[in-house]
N, CA, C, O and CB atoms as a CASP TS submission, in Angstrom:
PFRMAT TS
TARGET T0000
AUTHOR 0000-0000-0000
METHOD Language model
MODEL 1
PARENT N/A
ATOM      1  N   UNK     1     157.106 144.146 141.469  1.00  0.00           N
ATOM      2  CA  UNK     1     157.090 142.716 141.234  1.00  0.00           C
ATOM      3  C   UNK     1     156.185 142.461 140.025  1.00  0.00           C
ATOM      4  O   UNK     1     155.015 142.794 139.831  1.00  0.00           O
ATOM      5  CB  UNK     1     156.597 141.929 142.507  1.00  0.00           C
ATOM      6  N   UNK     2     156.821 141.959 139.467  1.00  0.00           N
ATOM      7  CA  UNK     2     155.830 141.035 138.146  1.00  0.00           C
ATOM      8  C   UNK     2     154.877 140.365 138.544  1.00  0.00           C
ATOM      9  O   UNK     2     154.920 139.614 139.518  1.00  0.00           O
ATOM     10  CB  UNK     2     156.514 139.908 137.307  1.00  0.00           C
ATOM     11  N   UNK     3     153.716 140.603 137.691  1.00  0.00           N
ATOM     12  CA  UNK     3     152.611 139.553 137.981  1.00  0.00           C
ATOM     13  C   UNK     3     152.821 138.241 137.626  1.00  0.00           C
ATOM     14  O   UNK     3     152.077 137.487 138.252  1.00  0.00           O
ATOM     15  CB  UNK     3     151.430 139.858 137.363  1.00  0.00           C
ATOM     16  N   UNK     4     153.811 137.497 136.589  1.00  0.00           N
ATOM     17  CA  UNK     4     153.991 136.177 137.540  1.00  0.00           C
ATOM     18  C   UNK     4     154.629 136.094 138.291  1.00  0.00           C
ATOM     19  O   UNK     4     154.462 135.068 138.950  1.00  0.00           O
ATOM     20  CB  UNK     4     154.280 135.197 137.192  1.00  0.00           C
ATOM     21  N   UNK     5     155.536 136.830 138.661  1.00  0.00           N
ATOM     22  CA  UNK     5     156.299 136.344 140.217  1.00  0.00           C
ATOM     23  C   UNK     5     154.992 136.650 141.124  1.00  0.00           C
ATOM     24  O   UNK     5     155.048 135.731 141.941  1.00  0.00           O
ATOM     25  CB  UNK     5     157.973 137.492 140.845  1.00  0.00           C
ATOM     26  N   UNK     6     153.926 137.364 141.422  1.00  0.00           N
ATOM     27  CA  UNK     6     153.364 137.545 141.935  1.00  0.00           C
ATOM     28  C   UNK     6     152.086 136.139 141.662  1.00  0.00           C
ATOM     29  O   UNK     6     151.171 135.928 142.458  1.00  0.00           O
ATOM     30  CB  UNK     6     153.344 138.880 141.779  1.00  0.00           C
ATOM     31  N   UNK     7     152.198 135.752 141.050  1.00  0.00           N
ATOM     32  CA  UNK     7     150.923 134.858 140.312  1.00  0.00           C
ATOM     33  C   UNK     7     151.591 133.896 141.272  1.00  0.00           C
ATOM     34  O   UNK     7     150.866 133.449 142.161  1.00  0.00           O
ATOM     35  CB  UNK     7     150.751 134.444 138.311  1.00  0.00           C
ATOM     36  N   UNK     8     152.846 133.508 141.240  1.00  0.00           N
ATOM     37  CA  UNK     8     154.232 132.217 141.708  1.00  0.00           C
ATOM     38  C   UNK     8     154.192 131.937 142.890  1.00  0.00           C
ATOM     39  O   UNK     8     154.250 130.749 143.208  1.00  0.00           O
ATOM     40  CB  UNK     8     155.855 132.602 141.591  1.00  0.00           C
ATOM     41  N   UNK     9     154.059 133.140 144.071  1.00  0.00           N
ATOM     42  CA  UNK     9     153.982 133.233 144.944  1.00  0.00           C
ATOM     43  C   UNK     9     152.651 133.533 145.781  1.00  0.00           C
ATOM     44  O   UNK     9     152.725 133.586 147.008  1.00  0.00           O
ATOM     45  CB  UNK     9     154.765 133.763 144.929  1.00  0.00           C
ATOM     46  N   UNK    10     151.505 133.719 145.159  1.00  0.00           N
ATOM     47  CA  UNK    10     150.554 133.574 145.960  1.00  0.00           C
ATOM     48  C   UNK    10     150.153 131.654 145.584  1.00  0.00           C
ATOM     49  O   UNK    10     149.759 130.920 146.490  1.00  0.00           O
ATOM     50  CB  UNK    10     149.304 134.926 145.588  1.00  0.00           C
ATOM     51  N   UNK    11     150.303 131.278 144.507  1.00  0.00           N
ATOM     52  CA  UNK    11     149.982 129.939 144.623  1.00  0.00           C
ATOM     53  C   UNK    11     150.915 129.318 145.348  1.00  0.00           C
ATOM     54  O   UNK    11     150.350 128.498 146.072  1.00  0.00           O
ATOM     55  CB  UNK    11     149.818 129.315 143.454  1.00  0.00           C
ATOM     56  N   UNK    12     152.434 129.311 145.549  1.00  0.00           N
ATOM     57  CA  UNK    12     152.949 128.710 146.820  1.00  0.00           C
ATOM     58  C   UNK    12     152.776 129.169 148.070  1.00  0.00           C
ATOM     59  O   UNK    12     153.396 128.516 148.909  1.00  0.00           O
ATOM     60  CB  UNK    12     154.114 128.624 146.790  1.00  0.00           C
ATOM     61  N   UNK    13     152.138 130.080 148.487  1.00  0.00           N
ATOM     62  CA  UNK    13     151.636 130.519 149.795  1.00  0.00           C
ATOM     63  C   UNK    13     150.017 129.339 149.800  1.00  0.00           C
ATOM     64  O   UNK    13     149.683 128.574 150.704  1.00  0.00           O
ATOM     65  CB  UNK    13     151.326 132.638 149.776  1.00  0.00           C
ATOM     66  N   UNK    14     149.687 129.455 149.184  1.00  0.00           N
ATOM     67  CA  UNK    14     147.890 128.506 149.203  1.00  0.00           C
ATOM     68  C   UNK    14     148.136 127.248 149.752  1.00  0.00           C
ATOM     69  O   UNK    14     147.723 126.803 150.823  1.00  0.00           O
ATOM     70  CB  UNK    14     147.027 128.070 147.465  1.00  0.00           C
ATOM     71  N   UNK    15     149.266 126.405 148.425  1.00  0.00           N
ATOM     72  CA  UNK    15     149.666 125.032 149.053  1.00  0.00           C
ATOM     73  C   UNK    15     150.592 125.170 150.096  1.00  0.00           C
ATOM     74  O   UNK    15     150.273 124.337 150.945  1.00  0.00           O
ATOM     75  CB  UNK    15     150.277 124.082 148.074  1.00  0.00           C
ATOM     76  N   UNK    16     151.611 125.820 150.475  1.00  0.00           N
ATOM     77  CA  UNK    16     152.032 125.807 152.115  1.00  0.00           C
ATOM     78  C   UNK    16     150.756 126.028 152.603  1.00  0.00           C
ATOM     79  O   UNK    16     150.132 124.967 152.638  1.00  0.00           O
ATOM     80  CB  UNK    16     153.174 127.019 152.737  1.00  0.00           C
ATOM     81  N   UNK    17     150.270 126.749 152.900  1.00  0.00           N
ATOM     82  CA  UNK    17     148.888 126.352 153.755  1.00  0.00           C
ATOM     83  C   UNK    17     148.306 125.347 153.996  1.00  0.00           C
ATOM     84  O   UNK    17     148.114 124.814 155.089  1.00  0.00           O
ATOM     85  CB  UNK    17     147.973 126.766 153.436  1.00  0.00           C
ATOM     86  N   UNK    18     147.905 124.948 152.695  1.00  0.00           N
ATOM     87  CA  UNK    18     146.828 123.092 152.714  1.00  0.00           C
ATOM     88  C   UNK    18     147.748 122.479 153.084  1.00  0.00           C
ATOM     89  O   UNK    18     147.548 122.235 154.274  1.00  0.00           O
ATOM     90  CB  UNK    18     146.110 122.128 151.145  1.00  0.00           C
ATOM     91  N   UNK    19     148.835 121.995 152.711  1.00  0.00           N
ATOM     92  CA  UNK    19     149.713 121.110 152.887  1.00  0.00           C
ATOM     93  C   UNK    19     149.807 120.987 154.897  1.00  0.00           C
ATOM     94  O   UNK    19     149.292 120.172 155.662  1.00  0.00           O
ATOM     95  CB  UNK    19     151.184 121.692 151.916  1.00  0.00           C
ATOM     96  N   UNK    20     150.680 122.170 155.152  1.00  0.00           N
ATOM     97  CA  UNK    20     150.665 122.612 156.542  1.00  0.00           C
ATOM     98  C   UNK    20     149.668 121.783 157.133  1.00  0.00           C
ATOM     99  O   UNK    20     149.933 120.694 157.642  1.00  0.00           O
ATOM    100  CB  UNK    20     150.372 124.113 156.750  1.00  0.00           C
ATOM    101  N   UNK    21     148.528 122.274 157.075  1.00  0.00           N
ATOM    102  CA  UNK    21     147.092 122.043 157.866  1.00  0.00           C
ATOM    103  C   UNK    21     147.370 120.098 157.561  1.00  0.00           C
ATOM    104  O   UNK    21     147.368 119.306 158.503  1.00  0.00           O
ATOM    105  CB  UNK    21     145.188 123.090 156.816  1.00  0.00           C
ATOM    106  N   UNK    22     147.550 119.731 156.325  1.00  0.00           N
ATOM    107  CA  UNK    22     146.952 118.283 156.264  1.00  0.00           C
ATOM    108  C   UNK    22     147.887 117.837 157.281  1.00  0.00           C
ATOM    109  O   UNK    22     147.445 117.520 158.385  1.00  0.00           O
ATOM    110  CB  UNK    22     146.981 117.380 154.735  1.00  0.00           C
ATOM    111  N   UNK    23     149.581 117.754 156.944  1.00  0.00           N
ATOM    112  CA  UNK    23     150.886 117.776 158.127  1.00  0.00           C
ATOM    113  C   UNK    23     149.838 117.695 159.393  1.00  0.00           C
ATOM    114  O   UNK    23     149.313 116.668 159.824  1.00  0.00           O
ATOM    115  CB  UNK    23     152.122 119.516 158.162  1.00  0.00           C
ATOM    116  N   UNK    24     149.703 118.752 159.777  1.00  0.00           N
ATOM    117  CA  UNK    24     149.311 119.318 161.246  1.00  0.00           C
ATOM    118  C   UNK    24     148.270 118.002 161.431  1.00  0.00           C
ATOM    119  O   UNK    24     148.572 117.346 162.428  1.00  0.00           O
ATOM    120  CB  UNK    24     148.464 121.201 161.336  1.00  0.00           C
ATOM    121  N   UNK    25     147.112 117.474 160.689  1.00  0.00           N
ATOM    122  CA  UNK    25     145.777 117.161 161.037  1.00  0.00           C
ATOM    123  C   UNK    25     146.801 115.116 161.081  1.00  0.00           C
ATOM    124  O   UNK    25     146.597 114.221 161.901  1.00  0.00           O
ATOM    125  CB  UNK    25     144.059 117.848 159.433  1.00  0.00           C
ATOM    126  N   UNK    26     147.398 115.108 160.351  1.00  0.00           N
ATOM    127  CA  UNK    26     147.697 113.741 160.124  1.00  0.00           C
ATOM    128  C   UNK    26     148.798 112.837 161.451  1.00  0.00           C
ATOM    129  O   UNK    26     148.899 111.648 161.754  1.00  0.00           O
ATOM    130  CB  UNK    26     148.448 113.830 158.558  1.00  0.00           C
ATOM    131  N   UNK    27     149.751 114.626 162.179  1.00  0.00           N
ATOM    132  CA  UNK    27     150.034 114.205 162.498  1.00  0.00           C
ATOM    133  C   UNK    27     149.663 114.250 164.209  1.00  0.00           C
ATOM    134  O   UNK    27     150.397 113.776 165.077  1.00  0.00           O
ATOM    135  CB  UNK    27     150.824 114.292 161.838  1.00  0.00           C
ATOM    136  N   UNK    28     148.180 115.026 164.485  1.00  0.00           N
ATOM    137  CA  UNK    28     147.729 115.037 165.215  1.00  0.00           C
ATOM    138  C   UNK    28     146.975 113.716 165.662  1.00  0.00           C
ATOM    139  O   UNK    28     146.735 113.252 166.777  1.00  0.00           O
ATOM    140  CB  UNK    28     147.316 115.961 165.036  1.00  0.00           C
ATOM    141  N   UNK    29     146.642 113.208 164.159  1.00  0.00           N
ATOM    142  CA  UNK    29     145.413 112.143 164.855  1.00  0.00           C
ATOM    143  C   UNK    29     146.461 110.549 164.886  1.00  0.00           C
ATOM    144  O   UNK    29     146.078 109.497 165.398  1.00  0.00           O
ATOM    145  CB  UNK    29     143.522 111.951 163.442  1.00  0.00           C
ATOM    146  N   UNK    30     147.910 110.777 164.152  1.00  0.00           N
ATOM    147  CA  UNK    30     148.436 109.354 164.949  1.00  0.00           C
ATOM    148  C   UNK    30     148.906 109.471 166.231  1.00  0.00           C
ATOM    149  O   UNK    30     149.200 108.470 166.883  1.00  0.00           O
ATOM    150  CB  UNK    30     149.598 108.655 164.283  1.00  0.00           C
ATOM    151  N   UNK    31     149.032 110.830 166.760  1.00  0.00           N
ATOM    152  CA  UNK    31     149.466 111.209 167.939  1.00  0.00           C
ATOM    153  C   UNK    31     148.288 110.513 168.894  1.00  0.00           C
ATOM    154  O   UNK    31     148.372 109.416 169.446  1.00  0.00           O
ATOM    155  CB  UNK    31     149.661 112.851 168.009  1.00  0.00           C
ATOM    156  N   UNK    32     147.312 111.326 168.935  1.00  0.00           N
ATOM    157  CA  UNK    32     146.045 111.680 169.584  1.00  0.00           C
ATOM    158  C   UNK    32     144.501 110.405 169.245  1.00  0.00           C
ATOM    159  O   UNK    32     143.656 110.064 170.073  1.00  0.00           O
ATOM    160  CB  UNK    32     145.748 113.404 168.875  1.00  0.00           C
ATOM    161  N   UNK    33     144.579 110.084 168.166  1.00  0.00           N
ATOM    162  CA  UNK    33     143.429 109.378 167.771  1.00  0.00           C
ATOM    163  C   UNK    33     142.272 109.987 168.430  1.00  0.00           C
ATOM    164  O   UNK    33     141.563 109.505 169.314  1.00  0.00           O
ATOM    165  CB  UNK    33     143.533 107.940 168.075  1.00  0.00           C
ATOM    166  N   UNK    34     142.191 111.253 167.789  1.00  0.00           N
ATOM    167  CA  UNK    34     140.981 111.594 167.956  1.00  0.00           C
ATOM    168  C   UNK    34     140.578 112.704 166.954  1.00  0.00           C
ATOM    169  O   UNK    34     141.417 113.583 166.754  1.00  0.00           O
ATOM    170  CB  UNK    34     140.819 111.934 169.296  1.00  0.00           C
ATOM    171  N   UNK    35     139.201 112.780 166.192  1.00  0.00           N
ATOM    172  CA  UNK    35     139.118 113.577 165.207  1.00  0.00           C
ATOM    173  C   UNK    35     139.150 114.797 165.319  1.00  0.00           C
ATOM    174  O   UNK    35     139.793 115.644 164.699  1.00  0.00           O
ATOM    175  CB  UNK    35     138.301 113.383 164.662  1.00  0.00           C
ATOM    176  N   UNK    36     137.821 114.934 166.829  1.00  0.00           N
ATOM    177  CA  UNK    36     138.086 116.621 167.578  1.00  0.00           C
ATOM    178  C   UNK    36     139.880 117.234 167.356  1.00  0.00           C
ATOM    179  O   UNK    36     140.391 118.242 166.869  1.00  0.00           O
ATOM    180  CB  UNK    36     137.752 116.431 169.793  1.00  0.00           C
ATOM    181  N   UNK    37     140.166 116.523 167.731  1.00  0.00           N
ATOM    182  CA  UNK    37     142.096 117.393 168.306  1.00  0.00           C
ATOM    183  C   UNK    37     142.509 117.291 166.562  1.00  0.00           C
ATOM    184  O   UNK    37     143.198 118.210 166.119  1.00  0.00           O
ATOM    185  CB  UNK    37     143.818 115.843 169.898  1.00  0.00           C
ATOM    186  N   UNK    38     142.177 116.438 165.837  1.00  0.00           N
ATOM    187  CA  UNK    38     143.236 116.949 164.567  1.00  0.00           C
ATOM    188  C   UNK    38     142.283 117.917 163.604  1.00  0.00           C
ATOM    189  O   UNK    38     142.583 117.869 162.411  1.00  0.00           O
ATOM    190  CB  UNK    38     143.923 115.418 163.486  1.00  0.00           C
ATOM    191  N   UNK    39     141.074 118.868 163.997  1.00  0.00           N
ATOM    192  CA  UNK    39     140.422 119.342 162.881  1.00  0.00           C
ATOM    193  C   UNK    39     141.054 120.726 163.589  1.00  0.00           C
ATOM    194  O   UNK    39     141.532 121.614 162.884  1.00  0.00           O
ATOM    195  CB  UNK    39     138.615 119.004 162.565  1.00  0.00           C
ATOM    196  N   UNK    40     141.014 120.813 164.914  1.00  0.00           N
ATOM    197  CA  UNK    40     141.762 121.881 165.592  1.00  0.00           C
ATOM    198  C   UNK    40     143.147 121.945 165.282  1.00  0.00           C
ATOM    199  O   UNK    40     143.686 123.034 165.089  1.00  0.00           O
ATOM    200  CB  UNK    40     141.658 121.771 166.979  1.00  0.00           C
ATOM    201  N   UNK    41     143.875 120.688 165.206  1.00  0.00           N
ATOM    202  CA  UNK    41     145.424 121.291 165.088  1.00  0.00           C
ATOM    203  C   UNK    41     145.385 121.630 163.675  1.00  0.00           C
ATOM    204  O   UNK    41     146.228 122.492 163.426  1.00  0.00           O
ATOM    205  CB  UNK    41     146.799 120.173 165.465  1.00  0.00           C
ATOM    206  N   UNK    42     144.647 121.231 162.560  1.00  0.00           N
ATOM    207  CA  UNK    42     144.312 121.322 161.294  1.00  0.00           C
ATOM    208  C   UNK    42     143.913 122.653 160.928  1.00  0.00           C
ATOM    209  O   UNK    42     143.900 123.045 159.761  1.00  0.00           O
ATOM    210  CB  UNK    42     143.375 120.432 161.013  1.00  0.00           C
ATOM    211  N   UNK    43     143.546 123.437 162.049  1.00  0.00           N
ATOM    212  CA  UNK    43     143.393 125.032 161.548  1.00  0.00           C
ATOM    213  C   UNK    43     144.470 125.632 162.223  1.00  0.00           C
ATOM    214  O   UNK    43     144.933 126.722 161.888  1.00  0.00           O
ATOM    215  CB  UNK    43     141.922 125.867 161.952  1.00  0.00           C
ATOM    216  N   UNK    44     144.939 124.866 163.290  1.00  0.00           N
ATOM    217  CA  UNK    44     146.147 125.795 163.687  1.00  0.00           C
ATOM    218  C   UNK    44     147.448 125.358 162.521  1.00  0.00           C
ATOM    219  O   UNK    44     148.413 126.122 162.563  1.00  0.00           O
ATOM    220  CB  UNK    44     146.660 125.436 165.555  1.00  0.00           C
ATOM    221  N   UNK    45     147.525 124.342 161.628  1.00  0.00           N
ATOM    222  CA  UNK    45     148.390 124.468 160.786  1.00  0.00           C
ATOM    223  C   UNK    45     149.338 123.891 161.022  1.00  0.00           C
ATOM    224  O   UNK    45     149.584 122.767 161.459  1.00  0.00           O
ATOM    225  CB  UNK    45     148.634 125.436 160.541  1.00  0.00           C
ATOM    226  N   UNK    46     150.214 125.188 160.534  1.00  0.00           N
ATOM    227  CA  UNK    46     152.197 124.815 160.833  1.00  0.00           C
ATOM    228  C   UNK    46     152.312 125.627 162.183  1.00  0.00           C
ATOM    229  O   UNK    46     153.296 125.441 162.900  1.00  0.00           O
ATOM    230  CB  UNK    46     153.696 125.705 159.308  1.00  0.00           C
ATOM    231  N   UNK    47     151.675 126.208 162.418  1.00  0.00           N
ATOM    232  CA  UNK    47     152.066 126.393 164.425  1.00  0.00           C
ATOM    233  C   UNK    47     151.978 124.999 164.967  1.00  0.00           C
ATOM    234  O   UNK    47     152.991 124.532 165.488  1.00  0.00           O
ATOM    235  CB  UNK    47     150.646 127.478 165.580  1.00  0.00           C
ATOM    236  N   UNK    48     151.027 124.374 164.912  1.00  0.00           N
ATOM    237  CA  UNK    48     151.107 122.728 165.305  1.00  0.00           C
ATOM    238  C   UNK    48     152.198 122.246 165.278  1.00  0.00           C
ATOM    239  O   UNK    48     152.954 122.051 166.230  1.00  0.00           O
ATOM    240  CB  UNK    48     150.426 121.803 164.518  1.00  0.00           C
ATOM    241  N   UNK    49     152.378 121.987 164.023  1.00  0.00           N
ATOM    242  CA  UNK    49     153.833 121.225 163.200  1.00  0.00           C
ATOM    243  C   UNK    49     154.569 121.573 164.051  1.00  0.00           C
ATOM    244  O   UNK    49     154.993 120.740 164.853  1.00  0.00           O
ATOM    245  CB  UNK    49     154.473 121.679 161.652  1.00  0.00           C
ATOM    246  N   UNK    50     155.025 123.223 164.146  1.00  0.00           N
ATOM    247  CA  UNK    50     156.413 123.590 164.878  1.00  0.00           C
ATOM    248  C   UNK    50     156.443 123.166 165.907  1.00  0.00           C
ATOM    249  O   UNK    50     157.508 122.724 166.337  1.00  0.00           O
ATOM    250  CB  UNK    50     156.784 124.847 165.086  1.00  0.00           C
ATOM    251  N   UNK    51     155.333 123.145 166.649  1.00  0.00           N
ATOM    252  CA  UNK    51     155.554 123.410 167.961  1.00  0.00           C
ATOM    253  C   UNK    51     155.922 121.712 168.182  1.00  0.00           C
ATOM    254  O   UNK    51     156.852 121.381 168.919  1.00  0.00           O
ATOM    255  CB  UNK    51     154.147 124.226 168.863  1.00  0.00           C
ATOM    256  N   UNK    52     155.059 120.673 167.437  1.00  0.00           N
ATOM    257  CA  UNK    52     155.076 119.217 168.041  1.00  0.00           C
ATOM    258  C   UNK    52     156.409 118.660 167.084  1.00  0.00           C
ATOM    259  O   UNK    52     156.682 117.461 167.043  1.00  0.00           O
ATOM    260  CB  UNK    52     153.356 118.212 167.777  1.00  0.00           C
ATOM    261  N   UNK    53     157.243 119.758 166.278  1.00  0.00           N
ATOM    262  CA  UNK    53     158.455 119.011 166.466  1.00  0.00           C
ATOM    263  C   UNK    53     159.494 119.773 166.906  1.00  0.00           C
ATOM    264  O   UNK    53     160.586 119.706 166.344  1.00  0.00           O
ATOM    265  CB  UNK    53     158.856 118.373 165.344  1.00  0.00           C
ATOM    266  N   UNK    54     159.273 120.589 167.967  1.00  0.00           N
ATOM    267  CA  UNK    54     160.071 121.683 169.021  1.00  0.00           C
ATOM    268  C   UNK    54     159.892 120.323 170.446  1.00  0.00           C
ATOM    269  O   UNK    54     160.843 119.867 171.081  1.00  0.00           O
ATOM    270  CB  UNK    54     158.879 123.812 169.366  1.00  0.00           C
ATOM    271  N   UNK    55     158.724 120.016 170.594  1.00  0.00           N
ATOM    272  CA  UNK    55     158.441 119.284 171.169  1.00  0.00           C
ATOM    273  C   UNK    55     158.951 117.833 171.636  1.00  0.00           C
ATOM    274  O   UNK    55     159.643 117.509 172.601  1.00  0.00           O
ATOM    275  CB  UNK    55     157.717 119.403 170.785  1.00  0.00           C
ATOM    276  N   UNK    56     158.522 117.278 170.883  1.00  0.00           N
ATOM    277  CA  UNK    56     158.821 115.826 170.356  1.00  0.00           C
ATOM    278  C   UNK    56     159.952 115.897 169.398  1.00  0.00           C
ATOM    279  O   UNK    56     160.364 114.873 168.854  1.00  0.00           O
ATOM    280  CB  UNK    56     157.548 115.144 169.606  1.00  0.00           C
TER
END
């Protein structure tokens, strides 16, 4: 692999991450209104996400 395809793809792996986590934290606390539960679903990410729209 080329180092920019490699350059390409570790910076879209970073923002899926942040992004994920903010998703996860934003849509924990209109769920939940509470800060505790969205800093936690906020590290669990896109497992959150999936699961609360497997869910809901």
């Amino acid at each position: 692999m080329s180092r920019e395809k490699k350059a390409t793809v570790t910076k879209t792996v970073e923002t899926g991450i942040s992004f994920g986590s903010a998703l996860a934290m934003i849509i924990s606390y209109a769920n939940w209104h509470s800060i505790g539960w969205a800093i936690l679903h906020g590290i669990l990410g896109w497992v959150y996400v999936i699961y609360y729209a497997i869910k809901y």
